[in-house]
PyMOL Python script that loads the backbone (N, CA, C, O; Angstrom):
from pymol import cmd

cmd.read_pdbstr("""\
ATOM      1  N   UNK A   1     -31.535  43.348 -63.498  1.00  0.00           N
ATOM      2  CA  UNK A   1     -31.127  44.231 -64.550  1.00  0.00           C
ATOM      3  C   UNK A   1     -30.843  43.377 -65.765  1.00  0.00           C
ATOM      4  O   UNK A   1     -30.223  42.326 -65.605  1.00  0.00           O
ATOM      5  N   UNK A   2     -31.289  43.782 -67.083  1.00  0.00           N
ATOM      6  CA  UNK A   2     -31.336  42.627 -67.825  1.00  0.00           C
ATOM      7  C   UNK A   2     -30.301  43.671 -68.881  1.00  0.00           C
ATOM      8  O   UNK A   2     -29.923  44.465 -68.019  1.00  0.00           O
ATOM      9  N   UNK A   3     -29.699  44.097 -70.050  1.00  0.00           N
ATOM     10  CA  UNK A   3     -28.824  44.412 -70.892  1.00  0.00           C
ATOM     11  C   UNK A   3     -28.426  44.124 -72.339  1.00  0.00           C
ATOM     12  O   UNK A   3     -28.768  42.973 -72.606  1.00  0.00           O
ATOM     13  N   UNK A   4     -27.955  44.604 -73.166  1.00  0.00           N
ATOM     14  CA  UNK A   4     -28.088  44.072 -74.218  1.00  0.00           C
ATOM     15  C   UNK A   4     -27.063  45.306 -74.904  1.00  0.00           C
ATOM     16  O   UNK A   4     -27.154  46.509 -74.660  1.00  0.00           O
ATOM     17  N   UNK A   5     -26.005  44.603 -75.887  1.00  0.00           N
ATOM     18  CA  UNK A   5     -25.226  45.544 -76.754  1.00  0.00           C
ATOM     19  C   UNK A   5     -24.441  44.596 -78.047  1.00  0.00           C
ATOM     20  O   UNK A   5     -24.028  43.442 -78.156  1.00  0.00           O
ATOM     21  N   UNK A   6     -24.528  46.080 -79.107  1.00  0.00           N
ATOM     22  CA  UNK A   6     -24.268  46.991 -79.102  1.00  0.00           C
ATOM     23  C   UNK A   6     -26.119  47.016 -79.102  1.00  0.00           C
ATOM     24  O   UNK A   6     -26.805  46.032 -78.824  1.00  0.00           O
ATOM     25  N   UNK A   7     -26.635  48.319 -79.465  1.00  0.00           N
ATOM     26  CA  UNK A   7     -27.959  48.884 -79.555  1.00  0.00           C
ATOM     27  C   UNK A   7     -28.795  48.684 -80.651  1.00  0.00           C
ATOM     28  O   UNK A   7     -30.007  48.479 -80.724  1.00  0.00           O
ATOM     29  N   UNK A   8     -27.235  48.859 -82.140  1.00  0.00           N
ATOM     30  CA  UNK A   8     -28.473  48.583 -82.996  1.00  0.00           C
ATOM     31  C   UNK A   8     -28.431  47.404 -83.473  1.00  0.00           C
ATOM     32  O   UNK A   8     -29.127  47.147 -84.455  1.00  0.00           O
ATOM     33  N   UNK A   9     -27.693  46.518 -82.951  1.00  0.00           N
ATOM     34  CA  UNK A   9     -27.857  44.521 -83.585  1.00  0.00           C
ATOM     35  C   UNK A   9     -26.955  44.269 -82.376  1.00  0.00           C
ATOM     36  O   UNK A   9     -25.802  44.686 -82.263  1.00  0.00           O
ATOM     37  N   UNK A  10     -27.440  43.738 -81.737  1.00  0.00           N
ATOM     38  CA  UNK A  10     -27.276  42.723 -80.530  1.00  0.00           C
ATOM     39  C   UNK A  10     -26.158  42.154 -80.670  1.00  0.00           C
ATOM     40  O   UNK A  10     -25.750  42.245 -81.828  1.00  0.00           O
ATOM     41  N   UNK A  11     -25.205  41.377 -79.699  1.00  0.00           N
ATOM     42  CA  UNK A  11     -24.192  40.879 -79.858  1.00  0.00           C
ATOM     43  C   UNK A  11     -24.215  39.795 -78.683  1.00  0.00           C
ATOM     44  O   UNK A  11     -23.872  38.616 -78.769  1.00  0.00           O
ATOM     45  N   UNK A  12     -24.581  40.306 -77.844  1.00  0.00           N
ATOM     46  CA  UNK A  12     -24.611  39.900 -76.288  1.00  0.00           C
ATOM     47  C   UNK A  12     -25.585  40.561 -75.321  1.00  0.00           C
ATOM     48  O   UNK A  12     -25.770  41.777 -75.262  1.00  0.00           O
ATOM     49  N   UNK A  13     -26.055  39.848 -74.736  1.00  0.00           N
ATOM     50  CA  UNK A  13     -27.616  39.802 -73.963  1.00  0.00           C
ATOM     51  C   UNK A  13     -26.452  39.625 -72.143  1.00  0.00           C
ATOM     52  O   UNK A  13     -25.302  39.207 -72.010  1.00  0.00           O
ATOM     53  N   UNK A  14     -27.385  40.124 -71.153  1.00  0.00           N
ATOM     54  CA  UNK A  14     -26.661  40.075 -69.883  1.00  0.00           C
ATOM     55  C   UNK A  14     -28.140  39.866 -68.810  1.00  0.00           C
ATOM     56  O   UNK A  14     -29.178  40.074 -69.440  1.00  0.00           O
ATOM     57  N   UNK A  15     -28.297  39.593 -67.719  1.00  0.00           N
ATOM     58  CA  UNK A  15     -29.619  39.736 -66.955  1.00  0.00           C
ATOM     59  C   UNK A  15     -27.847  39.515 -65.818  1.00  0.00           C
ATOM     60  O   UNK A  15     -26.875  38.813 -66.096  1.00  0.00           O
ATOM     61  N   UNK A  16     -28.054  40.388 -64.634  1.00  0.00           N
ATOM     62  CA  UNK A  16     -27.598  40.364 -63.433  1.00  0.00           C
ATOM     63  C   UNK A  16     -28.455  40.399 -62.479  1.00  0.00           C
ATOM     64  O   UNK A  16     -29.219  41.349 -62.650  1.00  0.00           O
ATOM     65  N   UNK A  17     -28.779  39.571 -61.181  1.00  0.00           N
ATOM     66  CA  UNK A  17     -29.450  39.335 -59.845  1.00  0.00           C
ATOM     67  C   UNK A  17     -28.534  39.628 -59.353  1.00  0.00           C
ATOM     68  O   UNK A  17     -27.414  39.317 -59.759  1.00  0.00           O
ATOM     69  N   UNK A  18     -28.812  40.419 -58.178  1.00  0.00           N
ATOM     70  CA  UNK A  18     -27.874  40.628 -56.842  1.00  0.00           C
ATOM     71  C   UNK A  18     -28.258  40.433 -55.764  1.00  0.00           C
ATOM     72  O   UNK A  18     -28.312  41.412 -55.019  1.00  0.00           O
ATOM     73  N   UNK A  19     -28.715  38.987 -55.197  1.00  0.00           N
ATOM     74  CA  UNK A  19     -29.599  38.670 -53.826  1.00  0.00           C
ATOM     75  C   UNK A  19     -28.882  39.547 -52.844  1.00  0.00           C
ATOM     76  O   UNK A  19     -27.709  39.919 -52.793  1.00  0.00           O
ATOM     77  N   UNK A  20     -30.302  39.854 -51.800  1.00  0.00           N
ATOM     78  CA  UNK A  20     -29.962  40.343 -50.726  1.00  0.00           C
ATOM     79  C   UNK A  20     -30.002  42.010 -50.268  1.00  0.00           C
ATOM     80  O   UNK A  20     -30.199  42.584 -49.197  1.00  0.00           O
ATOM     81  N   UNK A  21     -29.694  42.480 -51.721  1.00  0.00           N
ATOM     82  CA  UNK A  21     -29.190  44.044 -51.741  1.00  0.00           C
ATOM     83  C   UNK A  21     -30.183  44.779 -52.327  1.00  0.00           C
ATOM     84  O   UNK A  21     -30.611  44.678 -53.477  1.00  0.00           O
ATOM     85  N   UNK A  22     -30.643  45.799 -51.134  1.00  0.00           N
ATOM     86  CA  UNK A  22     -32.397  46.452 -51.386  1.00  0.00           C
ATOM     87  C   UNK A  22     -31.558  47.744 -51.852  1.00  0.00           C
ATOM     88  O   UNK A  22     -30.538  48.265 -51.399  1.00  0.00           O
ATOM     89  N   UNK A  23     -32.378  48.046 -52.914  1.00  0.00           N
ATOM     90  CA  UNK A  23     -32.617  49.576 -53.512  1.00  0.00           C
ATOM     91  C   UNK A  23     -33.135  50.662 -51.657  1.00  0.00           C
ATOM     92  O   UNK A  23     -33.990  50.315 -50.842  1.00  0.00           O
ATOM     93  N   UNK A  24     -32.241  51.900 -51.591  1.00  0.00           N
ATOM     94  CA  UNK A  24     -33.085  52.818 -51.280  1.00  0.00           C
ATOM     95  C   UNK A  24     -33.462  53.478 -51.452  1.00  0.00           C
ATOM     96  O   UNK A  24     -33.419  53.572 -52.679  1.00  0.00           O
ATOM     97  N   UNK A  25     -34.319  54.835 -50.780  1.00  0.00           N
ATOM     98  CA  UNK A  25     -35.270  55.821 -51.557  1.00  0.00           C
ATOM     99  C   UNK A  25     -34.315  56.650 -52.512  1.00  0.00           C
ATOM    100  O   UNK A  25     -34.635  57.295 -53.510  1.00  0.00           O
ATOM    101  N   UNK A  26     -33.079  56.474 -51.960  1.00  0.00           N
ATOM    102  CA  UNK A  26     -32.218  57.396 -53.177  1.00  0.00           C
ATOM    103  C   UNK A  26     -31.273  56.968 -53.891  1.00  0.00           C
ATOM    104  O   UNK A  26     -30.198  57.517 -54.132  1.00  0.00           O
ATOM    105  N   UNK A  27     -31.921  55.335 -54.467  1.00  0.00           N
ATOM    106  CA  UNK A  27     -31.324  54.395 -55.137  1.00  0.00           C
ATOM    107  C   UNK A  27     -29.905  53.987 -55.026  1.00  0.00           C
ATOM    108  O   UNK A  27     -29.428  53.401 -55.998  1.00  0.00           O
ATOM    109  N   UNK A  28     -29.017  54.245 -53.802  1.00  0.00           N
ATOM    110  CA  UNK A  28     -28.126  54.484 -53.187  1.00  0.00           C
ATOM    111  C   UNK A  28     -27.438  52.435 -53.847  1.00  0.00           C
ATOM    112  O   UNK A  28     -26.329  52.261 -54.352  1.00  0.00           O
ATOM    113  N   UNK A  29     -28.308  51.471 -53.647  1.00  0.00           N
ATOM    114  CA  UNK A  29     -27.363  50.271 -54.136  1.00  0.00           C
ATOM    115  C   UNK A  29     -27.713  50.123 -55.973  1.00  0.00           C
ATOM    116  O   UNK A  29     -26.969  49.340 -56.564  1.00  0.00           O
ATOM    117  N   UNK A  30     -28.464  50.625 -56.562  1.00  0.00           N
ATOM    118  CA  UNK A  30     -28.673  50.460 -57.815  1.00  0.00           C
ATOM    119  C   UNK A  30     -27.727  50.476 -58.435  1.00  0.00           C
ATOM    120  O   UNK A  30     -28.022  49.554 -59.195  1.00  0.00           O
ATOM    121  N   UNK A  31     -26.668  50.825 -58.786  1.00  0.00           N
ATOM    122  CA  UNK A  31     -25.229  50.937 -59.333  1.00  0.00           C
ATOM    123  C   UNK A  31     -24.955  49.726 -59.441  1.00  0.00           C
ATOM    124  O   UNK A  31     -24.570  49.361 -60.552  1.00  0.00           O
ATOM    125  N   UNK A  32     -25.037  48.917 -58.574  1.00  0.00           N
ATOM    126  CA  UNK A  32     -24.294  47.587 -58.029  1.00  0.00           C
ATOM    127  C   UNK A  32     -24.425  46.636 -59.538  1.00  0.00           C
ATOM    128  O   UNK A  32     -23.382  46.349 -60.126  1.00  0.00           O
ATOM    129  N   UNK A  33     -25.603  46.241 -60.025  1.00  0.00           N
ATOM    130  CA  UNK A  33     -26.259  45.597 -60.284  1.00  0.00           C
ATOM    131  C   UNK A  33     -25.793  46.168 -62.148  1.00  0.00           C
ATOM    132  O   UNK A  33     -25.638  45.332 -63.037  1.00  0.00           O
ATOM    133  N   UNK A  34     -25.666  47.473 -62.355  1.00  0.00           N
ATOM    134  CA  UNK A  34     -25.384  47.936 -63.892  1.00  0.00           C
ATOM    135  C   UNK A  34     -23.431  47.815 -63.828  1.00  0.00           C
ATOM    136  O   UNK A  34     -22.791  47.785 -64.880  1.00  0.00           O
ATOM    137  N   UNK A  35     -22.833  47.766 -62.639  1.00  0.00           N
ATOM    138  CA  UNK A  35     -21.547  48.171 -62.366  1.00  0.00           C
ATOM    139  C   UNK A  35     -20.772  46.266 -63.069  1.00  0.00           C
ATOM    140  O   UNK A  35     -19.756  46.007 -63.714  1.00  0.00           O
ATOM    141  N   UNK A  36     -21.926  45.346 -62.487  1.00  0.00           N
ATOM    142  CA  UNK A  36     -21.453  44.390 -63.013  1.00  0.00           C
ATOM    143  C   UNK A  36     -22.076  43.879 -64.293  1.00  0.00           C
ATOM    144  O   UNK A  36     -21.578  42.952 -64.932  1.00  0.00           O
ATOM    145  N   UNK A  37     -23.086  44.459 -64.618  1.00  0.00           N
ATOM    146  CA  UNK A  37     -23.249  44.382 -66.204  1.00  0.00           C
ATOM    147  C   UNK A  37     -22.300  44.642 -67.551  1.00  0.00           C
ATOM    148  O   UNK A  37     -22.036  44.001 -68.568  1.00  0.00           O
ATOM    149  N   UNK A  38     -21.912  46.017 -66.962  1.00  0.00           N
ATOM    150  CA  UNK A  38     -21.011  46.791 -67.574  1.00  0.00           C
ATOM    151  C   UNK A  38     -19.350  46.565 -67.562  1.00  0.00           C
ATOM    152  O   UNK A  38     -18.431  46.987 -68.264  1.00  0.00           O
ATOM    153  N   UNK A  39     -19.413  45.965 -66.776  1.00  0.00           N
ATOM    154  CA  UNK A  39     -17.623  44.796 -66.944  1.00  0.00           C
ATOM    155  C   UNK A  39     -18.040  43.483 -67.399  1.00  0.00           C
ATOM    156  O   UNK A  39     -17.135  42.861 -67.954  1.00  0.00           O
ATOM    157  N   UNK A  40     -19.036  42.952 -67.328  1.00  0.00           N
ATOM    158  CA  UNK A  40     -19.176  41.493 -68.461  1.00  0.00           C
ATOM    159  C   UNK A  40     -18.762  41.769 -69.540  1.00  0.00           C
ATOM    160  O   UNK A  40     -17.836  41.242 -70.157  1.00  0.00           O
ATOM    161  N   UNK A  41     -19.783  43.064 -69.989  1.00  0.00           N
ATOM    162  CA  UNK A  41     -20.040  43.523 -71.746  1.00  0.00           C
ATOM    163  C   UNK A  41     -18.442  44.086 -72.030  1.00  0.00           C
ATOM    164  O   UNK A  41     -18.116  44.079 -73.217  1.00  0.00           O
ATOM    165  N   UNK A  42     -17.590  44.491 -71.211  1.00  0.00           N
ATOM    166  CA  UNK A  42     -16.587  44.963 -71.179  1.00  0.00           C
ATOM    167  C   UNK A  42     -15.719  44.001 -71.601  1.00  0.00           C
ATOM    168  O   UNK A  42     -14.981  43.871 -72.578  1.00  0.00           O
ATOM    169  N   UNK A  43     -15.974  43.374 -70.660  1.00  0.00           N
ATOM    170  CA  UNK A  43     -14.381  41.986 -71.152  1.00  0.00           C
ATOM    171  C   UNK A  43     -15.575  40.919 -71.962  1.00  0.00           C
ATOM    172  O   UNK A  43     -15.434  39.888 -71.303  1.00  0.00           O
ATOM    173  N   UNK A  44     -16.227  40.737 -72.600  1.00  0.00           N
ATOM    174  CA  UNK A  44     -16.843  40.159 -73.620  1.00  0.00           C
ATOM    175  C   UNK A  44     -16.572  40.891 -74.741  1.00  0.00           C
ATOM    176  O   UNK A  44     -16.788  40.345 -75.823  1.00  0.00           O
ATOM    177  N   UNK A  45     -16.107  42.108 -74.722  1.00  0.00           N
ATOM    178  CA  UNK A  45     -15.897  42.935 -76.315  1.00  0.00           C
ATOM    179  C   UNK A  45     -14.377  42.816 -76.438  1.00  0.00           C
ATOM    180  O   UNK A  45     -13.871  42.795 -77.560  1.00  0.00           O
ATOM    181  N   UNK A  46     -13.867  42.762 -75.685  1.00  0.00           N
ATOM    182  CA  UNK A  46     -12.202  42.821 -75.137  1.00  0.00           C
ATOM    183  C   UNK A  46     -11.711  41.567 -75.792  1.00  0.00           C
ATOM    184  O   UNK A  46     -10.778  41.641 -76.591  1.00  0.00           O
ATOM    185  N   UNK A  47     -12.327  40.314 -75.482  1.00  0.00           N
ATOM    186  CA  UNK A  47     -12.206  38.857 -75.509  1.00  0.00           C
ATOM    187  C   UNK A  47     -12.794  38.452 -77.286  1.00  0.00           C
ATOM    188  O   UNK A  47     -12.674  37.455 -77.999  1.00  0.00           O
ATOM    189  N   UNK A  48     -13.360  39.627 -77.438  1.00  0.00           N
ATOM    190  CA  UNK A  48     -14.166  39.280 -79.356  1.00  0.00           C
ATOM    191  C   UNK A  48     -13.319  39.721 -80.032  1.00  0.00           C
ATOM    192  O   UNK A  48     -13.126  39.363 -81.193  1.00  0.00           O
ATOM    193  N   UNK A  49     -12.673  40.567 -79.435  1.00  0.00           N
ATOM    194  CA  UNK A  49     -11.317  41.471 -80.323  1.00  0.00           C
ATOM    195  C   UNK A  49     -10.310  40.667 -80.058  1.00  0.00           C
ATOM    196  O   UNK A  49      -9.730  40.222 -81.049  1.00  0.00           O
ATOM    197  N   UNK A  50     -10.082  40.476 -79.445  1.00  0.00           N
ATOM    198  CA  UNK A  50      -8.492  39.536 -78.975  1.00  0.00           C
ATOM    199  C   UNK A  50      -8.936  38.224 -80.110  1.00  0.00           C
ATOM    200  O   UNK A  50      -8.002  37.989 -80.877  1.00  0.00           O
ATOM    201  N   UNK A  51      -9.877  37.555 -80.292  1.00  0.00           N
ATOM    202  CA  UNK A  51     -10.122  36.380 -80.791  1.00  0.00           C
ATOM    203  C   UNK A  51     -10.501  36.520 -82.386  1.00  0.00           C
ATOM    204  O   UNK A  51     -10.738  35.532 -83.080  1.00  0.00           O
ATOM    205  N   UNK A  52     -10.528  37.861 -82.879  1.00  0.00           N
ATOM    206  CA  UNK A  52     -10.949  37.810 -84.460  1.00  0.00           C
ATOM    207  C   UNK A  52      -9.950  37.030 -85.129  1.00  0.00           C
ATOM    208  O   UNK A  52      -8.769  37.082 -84.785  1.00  0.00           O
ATOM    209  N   UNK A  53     -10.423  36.202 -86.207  1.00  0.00           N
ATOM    210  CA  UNK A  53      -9.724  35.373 -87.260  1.00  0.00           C
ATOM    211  C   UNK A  53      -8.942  36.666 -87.991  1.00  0.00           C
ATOM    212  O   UNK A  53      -9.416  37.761 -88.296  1.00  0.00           O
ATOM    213  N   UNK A  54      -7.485  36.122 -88.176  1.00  0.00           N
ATOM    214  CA  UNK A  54      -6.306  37.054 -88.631  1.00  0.00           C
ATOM    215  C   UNK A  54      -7.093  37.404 -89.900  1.00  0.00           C
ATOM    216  O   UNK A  54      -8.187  36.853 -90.029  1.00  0.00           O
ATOM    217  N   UNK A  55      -6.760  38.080 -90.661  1.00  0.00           N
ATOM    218  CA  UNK A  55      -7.003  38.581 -91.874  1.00  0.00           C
ATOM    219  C   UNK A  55      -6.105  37.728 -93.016  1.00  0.00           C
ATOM    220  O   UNK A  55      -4.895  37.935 -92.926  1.00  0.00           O
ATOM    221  N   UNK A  56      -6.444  36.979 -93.870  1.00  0.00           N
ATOM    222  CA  UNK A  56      -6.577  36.501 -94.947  1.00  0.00           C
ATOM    223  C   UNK A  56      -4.925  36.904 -95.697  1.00  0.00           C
ATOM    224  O   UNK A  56      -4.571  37.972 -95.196  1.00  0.00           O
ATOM    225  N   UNK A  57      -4.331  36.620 -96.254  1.00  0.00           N
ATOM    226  CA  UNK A  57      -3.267  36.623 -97.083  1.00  0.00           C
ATOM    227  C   UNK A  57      -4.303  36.766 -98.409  1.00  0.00           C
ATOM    228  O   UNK A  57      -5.416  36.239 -98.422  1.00  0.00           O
ATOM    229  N   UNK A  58      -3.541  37.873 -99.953  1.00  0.00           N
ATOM    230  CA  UNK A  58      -3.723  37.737-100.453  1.00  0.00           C
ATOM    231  C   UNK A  58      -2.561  36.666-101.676  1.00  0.00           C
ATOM    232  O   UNK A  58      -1.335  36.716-101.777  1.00  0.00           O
ATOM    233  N   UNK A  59      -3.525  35.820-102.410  1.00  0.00           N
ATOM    234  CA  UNK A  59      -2.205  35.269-103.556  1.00  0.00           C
ATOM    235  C   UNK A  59      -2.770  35.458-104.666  1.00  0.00           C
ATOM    236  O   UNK A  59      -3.949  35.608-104.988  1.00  0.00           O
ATOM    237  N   UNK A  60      -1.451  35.427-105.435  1.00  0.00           N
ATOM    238  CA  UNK A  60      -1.893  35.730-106.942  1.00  0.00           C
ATOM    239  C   UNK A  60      -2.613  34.584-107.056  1.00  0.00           C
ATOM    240  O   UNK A  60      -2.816  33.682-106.242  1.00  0.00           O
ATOM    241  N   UNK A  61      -3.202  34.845-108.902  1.00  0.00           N
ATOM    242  CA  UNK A  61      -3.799  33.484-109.405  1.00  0.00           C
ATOM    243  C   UNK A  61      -2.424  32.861-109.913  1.00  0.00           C
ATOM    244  O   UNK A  61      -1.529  33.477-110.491  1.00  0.00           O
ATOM    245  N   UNK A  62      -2.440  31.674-109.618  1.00  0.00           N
ATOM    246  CA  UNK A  62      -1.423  30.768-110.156  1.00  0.00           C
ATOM    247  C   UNK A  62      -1.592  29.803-111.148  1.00  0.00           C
ATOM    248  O   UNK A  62      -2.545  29.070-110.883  1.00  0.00           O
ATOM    249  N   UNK A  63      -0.909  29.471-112.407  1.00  0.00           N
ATOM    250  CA  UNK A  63      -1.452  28.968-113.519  1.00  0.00           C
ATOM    251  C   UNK A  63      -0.994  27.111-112.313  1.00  0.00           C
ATOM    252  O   UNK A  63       0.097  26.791-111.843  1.00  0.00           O
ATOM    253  N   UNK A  64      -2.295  26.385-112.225  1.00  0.00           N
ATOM    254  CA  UNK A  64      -1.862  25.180-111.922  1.00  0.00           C
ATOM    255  C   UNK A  64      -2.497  24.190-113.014  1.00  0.00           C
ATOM    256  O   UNK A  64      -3.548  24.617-113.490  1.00  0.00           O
ATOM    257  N   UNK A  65      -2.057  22.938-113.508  1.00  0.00           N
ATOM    258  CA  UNK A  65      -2.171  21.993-114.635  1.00  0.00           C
ATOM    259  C   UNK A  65      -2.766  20.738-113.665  1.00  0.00           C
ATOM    260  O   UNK A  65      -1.922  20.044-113.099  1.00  0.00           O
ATOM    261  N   UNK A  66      -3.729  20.531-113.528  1.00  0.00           N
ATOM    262  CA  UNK A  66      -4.161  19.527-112.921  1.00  0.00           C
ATOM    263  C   UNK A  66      -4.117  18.126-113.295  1.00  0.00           C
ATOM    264  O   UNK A  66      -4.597  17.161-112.700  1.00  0.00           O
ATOM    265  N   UNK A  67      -3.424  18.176-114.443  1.00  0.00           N
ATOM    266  CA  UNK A  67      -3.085  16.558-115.089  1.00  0.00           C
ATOM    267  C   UNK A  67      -1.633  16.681-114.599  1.00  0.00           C
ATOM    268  O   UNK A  67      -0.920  15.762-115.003  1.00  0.00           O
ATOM    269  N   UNK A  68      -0.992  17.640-113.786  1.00  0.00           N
ATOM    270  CA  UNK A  68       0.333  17.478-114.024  1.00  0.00           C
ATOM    271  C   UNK A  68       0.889  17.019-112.145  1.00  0.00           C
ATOM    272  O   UNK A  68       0.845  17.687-111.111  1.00  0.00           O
ATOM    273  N   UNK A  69       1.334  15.712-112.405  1.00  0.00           N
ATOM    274  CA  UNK A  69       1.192  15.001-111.382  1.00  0.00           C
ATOM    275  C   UNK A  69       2.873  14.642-110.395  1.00  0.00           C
ATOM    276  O   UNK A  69       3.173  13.820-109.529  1.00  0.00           O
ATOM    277  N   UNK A  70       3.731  15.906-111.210  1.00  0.00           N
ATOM    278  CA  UNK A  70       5.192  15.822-110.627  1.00  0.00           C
ATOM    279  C   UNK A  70       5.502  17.172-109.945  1.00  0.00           C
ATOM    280  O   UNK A  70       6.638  17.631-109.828  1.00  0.00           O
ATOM    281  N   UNK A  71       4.173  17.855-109.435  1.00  0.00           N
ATOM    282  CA  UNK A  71       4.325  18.689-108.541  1.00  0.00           C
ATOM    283  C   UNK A  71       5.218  20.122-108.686  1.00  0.00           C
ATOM    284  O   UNK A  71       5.310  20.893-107.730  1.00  0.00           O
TER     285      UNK A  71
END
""", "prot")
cmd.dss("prot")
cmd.show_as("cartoon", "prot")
cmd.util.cbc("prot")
cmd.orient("prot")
């Protein structure tokens, strides 16, 4: 199962293998395979939010004198 979000500009790409575990005629293990796609992309969006750079302080303009060397 290969994945990809958000839909309309990409963020994060996923491919999950699940050795061993056969599809049956009524796709009865297929879940398996989107169930752990879908908690990567989960705590990968969780973990982008927790980590955004704070938001910026605004300051005035401040008159500074760059010859002026007593701070």
């Amino acid at each position: 199962m290969v994945a990809y979000a958000p839909y309309d500009n990409p963020k994060v790409a996923v491919a999950v293998v699940v050795p061993n575990v056969t599809i049956s005629r009524n796709r009865e293990f297929a879940g398996i395979a989107n169930n752990i796609a879908r908690e990567a992309m989960e705590i990968f969006f969780e973990q982008k939010e927790s980590h955004q750079a704070p938001e910026l302080a605004e300051v005035e303009d401040m008159d500074i004198d760059p010859d002026d060397t007593e701070g």
